[in-house]
MIROZA-150323 format. One record per residue (C-alpha): x, y, z; residue number from 1; residue in one letter. Coordinates in pm, 1 decimal, decimal comma. Example, Ala and Ser with C-alpha at 12.3 -4.5 7.8 and 13.67 -1.06 7.14 Angstrom:
2
{px = 1230,0; py = -450,0; pz = 780,0; seq = 1; type = A};
{px = 1367,0; py = -106,0; pz = 714,0; seq = 2; type = S};
//
This chain:
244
{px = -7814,3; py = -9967,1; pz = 381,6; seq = 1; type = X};
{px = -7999,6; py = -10201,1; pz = 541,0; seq = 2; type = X};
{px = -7823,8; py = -10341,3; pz = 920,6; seq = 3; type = X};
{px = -7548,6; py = -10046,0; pz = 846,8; seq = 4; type = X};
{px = -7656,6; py = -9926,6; pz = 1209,1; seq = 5; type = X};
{px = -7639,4; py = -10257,8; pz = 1356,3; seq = 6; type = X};
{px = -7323,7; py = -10326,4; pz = 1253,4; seq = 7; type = X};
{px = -7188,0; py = -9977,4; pz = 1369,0; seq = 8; type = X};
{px = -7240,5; py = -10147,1; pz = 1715,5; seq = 9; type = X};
{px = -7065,5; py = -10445,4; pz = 1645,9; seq = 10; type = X};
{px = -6702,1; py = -10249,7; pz = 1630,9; seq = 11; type = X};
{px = -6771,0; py = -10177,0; pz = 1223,2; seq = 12; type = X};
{px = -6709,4; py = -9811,8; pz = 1164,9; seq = 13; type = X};
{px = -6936,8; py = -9648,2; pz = 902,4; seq = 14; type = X};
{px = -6701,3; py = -9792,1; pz = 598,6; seq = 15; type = X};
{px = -6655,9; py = -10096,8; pz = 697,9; seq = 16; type = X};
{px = -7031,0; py = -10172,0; pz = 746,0; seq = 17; type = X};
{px = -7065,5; py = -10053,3; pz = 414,8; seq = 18; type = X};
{px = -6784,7; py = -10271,9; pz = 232,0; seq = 19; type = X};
{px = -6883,3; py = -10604,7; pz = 420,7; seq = 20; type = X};
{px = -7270,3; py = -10574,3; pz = 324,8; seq = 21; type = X};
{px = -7182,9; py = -10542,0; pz = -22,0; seq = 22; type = X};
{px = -6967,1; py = -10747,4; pz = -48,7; seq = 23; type = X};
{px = -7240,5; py = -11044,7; pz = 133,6; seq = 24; type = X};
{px = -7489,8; py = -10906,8; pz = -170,2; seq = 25; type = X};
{px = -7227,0; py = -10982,6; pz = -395,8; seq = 26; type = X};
{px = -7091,0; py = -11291,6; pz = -362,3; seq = 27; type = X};
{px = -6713,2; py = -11246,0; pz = -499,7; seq = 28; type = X};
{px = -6613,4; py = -10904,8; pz = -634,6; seq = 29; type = X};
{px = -6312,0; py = -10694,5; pz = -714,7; seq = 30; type = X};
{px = -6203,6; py = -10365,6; pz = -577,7; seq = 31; type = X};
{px = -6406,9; py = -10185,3; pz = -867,7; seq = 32; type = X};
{px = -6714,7; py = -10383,8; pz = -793,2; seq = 33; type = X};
{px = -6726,6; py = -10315,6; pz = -438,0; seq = 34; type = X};
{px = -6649,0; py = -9947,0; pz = -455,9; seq = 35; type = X};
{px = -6967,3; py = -9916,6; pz = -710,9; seq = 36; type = X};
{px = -7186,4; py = -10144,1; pz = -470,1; seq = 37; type = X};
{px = -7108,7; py = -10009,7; pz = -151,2; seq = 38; type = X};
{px = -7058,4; py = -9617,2; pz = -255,0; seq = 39; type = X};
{px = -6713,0; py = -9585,0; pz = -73,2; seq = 40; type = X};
{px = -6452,3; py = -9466,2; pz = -254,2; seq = 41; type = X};
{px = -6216,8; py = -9699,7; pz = -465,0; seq = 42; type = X};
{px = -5882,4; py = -9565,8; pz = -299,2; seq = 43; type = X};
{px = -6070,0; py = -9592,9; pz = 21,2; seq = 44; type = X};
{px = -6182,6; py = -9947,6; pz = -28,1; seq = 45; type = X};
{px = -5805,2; py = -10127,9; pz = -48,3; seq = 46; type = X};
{px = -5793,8; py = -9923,5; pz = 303,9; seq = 47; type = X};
{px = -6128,7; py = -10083,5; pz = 431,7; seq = 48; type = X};
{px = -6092,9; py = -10426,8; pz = 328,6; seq = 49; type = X};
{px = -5756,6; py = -10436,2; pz = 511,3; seq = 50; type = X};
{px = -5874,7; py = -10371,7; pz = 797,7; seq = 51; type = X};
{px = -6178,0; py = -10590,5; pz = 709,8; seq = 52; type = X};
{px = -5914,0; py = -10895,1; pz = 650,5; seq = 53; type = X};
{px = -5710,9; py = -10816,2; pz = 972,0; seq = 54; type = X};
{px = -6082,7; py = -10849,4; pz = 1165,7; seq = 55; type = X};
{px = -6148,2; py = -11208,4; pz = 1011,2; seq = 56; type = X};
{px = -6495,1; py = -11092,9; pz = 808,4; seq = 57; type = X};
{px = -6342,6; py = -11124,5; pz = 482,1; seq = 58; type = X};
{px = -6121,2; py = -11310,5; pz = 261,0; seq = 59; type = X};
{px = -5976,6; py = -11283,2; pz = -96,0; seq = 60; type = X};
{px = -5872,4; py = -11512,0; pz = -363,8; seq = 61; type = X};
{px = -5713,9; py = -11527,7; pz = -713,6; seq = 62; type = X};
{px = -5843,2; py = -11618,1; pz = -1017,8; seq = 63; type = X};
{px = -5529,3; py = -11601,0; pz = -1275,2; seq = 64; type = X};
{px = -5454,9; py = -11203,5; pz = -1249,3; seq = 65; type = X};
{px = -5785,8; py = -11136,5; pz = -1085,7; seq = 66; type = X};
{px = -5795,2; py = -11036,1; pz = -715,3; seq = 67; type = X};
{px = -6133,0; py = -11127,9; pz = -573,0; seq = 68; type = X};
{px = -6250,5; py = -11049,0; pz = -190,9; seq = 69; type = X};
{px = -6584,3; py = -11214,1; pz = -52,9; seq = 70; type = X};
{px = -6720,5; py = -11165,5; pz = 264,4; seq = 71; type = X};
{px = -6708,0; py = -11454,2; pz = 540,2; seq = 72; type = X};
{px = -7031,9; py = -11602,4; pz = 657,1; seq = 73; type = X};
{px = -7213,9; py = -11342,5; pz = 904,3; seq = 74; type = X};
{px = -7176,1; py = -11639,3; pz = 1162,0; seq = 75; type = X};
{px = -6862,0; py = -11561,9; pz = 1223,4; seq = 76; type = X};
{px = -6928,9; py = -11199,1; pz = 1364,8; seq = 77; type = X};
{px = -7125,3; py = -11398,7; pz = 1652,2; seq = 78; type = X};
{px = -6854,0; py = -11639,6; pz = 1711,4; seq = 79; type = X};
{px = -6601,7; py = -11367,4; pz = 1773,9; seq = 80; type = X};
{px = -6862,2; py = -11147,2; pz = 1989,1; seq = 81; type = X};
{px = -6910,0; py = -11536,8; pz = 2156,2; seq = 82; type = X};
{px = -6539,1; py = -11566,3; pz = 2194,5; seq = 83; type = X};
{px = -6479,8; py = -11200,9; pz = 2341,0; seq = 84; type = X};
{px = -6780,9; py = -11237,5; pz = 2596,7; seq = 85; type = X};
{px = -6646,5; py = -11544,2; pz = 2735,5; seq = 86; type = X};
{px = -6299,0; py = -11360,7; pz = 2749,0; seq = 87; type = X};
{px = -6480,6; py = -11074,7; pz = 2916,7; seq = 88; type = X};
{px = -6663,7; py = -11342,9; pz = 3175,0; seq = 89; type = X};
{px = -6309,5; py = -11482,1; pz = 3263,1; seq = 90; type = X};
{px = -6176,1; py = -11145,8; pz = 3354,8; seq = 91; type = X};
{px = -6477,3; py = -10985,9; pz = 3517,4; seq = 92; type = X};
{px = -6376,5; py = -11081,0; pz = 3845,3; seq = 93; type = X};
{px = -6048,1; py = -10945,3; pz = 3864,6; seq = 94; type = X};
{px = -6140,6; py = -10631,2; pz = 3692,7; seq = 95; type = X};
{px = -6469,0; py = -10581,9; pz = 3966,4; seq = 96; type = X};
{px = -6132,5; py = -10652,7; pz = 4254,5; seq = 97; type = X};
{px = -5954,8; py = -10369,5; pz = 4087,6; seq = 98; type = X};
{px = -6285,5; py = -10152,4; pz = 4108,2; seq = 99; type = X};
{px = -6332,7; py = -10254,8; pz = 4479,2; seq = 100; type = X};
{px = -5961,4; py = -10132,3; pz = 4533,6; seq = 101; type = X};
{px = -5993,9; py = -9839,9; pz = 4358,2; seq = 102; type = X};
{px = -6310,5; py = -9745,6; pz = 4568,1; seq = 103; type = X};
{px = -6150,8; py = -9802,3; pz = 4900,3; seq = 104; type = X};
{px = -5856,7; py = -9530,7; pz = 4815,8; seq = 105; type = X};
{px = -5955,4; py = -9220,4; pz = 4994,9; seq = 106; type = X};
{px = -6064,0; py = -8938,2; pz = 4709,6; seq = 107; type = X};
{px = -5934,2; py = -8581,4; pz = 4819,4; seq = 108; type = X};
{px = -6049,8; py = -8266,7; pz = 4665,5; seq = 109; type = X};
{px = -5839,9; py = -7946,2; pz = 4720,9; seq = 110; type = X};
{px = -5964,0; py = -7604,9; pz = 4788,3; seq = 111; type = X};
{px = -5778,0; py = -7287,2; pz = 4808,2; seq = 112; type = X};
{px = -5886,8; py = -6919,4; pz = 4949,3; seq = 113; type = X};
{px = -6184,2; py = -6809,1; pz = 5181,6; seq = 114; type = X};
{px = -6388,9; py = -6921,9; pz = 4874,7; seq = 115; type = X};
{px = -6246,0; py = -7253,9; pz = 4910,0; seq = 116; type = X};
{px = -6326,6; py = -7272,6; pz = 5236,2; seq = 117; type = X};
{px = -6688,4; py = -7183,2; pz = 5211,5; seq = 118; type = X};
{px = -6723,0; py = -7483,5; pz = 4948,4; seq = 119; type = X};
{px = -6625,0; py = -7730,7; pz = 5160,2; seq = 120; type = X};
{px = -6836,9; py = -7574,8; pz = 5469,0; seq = 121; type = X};
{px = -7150,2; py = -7566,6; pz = 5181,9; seq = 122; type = X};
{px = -7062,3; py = -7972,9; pz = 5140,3; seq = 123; type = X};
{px = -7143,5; py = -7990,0; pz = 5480,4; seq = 124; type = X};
{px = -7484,4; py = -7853,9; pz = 5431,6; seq = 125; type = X};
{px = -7602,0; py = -8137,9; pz = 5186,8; seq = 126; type = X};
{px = -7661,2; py = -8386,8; pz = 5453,2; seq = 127; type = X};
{px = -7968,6; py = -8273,6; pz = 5625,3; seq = 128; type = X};
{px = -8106,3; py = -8426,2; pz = 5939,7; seq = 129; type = X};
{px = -7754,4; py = -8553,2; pz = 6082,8; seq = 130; type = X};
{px = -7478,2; py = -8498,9; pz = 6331,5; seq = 131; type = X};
{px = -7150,3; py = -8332,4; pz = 6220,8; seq = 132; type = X};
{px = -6847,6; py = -8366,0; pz = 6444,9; seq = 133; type = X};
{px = -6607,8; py = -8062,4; pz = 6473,6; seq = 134; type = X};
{px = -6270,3; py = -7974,8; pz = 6625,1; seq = 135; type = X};
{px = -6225,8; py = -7596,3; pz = 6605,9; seq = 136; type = X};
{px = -5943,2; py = -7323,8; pz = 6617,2; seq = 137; type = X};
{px = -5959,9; py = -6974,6; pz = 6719,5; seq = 138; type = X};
{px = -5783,0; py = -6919,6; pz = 6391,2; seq = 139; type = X};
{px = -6098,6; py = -6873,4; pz = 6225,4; seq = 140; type = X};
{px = -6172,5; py = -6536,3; pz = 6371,3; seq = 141; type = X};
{px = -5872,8; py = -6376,4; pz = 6194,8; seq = 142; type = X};
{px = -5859,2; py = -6535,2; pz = 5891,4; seq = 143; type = X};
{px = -6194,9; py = -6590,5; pz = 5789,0; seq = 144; type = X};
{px = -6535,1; py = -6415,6; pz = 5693,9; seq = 145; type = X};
{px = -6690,8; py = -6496,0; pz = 6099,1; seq = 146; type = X};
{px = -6981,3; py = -6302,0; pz = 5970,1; seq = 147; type = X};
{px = -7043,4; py = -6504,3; pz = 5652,4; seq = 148; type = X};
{px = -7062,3; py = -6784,8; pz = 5924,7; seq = 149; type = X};
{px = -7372,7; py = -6654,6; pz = 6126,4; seq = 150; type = X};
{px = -7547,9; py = -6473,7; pz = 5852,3; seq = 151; type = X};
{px = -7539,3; py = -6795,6; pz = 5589,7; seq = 152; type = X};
{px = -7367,8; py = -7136,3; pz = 5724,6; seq = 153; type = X};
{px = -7499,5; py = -7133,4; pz = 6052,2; seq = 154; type = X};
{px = -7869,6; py = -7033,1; pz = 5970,1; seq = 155; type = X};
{px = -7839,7; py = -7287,4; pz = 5677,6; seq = 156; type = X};
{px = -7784,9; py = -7569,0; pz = 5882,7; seq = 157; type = X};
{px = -8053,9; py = -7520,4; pz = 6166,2; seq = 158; type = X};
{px = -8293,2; py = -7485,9; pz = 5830,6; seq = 159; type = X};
{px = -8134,5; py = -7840,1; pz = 5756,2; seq = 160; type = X};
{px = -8130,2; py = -7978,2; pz = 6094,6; seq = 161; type = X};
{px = -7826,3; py = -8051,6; pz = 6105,0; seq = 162; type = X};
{px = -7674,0; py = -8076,8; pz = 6456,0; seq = 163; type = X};
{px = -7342,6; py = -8032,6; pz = 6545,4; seq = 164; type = X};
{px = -7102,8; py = -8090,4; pz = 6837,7; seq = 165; type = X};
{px = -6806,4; py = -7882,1; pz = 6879,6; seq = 166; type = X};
{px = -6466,0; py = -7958,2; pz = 7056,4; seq = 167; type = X};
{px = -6319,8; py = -7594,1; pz = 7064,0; seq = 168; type = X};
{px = -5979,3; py = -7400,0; pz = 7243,9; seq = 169; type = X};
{px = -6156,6; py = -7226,5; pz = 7574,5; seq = 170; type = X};
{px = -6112,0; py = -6837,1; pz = 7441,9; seq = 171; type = X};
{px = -6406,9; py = -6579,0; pz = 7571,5; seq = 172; type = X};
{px = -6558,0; py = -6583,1; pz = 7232,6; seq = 173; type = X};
{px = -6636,0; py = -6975,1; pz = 7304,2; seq = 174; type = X};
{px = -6743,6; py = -6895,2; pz = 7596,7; seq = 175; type = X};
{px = -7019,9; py = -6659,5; pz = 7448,5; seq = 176; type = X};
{px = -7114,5; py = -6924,2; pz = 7160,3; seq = 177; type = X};
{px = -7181,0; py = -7201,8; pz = 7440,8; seq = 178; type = X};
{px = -7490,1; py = -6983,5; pz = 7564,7; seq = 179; type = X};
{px = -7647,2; py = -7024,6; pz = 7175,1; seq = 180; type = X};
{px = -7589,4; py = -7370,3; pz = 7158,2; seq = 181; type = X};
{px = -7950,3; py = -7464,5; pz = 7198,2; seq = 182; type = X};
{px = -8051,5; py = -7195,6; pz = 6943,3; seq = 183; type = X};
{px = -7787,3; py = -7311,6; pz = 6672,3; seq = 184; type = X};
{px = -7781,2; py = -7720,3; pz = 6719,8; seq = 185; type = X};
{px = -7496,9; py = -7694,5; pz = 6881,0; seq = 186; type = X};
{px = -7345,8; py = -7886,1; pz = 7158,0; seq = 187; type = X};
{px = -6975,9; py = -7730,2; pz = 7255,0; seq = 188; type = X};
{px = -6732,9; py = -7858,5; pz = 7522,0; seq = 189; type = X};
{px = -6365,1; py = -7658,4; pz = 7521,8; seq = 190; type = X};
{px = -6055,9; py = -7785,9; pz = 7593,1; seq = 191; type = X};
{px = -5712,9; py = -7609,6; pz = 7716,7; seq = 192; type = X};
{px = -5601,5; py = -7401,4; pz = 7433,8; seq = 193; type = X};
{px = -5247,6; py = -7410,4; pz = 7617,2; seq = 194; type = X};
{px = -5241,3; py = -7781,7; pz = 7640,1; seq = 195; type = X};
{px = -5388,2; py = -7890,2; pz = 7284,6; seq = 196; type = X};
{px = -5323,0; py = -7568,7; pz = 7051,0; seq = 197; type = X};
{px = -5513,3; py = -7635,7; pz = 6696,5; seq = 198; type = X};
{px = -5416,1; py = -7461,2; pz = 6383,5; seq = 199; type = X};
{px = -5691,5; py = -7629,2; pz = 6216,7; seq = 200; type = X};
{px = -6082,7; py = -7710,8; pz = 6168,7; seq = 201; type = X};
{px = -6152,4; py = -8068,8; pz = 6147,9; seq = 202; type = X};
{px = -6537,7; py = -8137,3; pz = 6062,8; seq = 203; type = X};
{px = -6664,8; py = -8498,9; pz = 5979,2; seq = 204; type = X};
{px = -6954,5; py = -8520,3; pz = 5764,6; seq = 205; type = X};
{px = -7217,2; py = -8726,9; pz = 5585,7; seq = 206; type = X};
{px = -7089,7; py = -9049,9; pz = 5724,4; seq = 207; type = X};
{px = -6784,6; py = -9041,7; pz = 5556,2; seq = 208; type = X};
{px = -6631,6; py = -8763,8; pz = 5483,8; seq = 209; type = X};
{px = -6328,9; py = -8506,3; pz = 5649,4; seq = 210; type = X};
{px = -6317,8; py = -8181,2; pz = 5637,4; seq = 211; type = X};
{px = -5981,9; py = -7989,6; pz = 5667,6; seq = 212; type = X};
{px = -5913,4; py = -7603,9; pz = 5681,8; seq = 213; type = X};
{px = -5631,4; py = -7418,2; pz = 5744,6; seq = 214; type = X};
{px = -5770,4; py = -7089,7; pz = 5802,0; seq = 215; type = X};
{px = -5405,7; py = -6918,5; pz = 5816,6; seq = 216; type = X};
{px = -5290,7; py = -7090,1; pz = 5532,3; seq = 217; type = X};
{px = -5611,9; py = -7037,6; pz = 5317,8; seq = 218; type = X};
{px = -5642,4; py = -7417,4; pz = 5173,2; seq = 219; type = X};
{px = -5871,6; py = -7703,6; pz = 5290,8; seq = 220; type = X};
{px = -5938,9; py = -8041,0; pz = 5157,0; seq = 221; type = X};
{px = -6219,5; py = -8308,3; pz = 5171,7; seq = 222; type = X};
{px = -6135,5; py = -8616,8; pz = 5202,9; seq = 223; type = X};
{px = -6391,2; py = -8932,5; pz = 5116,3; seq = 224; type = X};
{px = -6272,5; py = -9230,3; pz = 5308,3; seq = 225; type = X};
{px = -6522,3; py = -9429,9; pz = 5503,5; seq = 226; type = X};
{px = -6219,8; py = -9642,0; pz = 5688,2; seq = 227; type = X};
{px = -6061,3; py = -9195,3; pz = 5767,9; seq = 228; type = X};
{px = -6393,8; py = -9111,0; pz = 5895,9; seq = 229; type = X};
{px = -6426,7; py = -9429,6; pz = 6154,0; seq = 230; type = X};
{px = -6090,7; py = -9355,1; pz = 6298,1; seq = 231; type = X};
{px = -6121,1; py = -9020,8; pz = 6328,0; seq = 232; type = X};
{px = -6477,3; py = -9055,1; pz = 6503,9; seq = 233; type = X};
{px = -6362,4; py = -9299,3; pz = 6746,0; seq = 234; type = X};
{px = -6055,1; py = -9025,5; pz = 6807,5; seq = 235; type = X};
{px = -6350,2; py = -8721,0; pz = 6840,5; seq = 236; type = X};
{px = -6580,1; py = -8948,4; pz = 7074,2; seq = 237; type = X};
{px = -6261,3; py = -9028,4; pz = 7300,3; seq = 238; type = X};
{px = -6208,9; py = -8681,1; pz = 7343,7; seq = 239; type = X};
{px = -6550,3; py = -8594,0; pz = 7394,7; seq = 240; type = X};
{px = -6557,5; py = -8781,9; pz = 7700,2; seq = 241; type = X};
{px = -6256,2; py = -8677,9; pz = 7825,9; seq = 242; type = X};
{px = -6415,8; py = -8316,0; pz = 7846,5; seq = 243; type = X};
{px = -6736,0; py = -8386,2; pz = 7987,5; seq = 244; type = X};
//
């Protein structure tokens, strides 16, 4: 039927679309009429014109015993789509204040296992040709796959240039790293594992995103918070100088 489709996209379902259209070709009908014209169903029809009535595109009227129902002029479908846009145009601005609120809440995505772990490092990998900032625990060389490290991460983000500076606790096996620095991209300054024990890695990212893993614990999280990220940096940077 001819602007069936149309209508579908003015909030008609199939039916409806259907029931109004013949009943604009016919003028005033009954329940029998419109069934035949419009090829729904007569004990579907009471159902559609209902809902047709509660919309405002159709009326009825009664001729003695006779129950007639005739469409409404088609005008009125713009008047309502009319009314509803400038409804929508009053809200908009409140409901684009919501969206800005909603955007500034940190999003946090949870990982669990070594698995876990090696998603959010792989994150890390996506933003090619930047700095990442990392505070490291020895932690990692018991509880995690070290060799997965050199043999994938590692070479992974020298292909990406992606350079990295490293607060970590001042064990021997930092000690070794520091001569590779230059090789991997690296610049590492260690701090007194005695003094400022960490349990975890912290790694920002991409500008704004955080990094957590709890190697022990097997869990990490990424957190996307621009406002996280800033503080955090200005934390890393203030230690950074402290060690040089």
């Amino acid at each position: 039927m001819l602007y069936k489709k149309e209508l579908q996209q003015l909030n008609f379902d199939e039916k409806e679309a259907d029931v109004y259209l013949a009943l604009l070709e016919l003028g005033e009908a009954n329940i029998e009429q419109i069934a035949k014209k419009s090829g729904v169903k007569r004990t579907t029809v009471y159902h559609v014109i209902e809902a047709l009535k509660e919309k405002g595109y159709i009326e009825m009227s009664k001729i003695g015993k006779k129950t007639l129902y005739y469409a409404l002029s088609p005008k009125k479908i713009g008047e309502k789509l009319e009314k509803k846009k400038l409804i929508f145009e009053k809200i908009m601005p409140g409901l684009l204040s919501i969206t800005n609120d909603i955007e500034k809440k940190p999003k946090i995505r949870y990982y669990e296992g070594k698995e876990g772990i090696r998603e959010i490092y792989k994150d890390t990998l996506r933003y090619h040709n930047q700095e990442t900032l990392v505070w490291t625990t020895e932690d990692i060389l018991e509880y995690f796959d070290v060799d997965w490290l050199w043999d994938y991460y590692v070479i992974k983000r020298v292909e990406n240039k992606i350079w990295q500076r490293t607060i970590a606790p001042d064990i021997k096996y930092a000690y070794e790293l520091k001569g590779l620095d230059k090789k991997h991209l690296r610049d590492m300054r260690l701090c007194s594992k005695e003094q400022f024990p960490m349990y975890v890695d912290v790694t920002l990212y991409g500008g704004r995103y955080v990094g957590i893993m709890s190697f022990k614990d097997g869990l990490g999280l990424i957190i996307e918070s621009e406002g996280i990220y800033k503080t955090l940096k200005s934390i890393f940077e203030m230690n950074w100088l402290m060690l040089k």
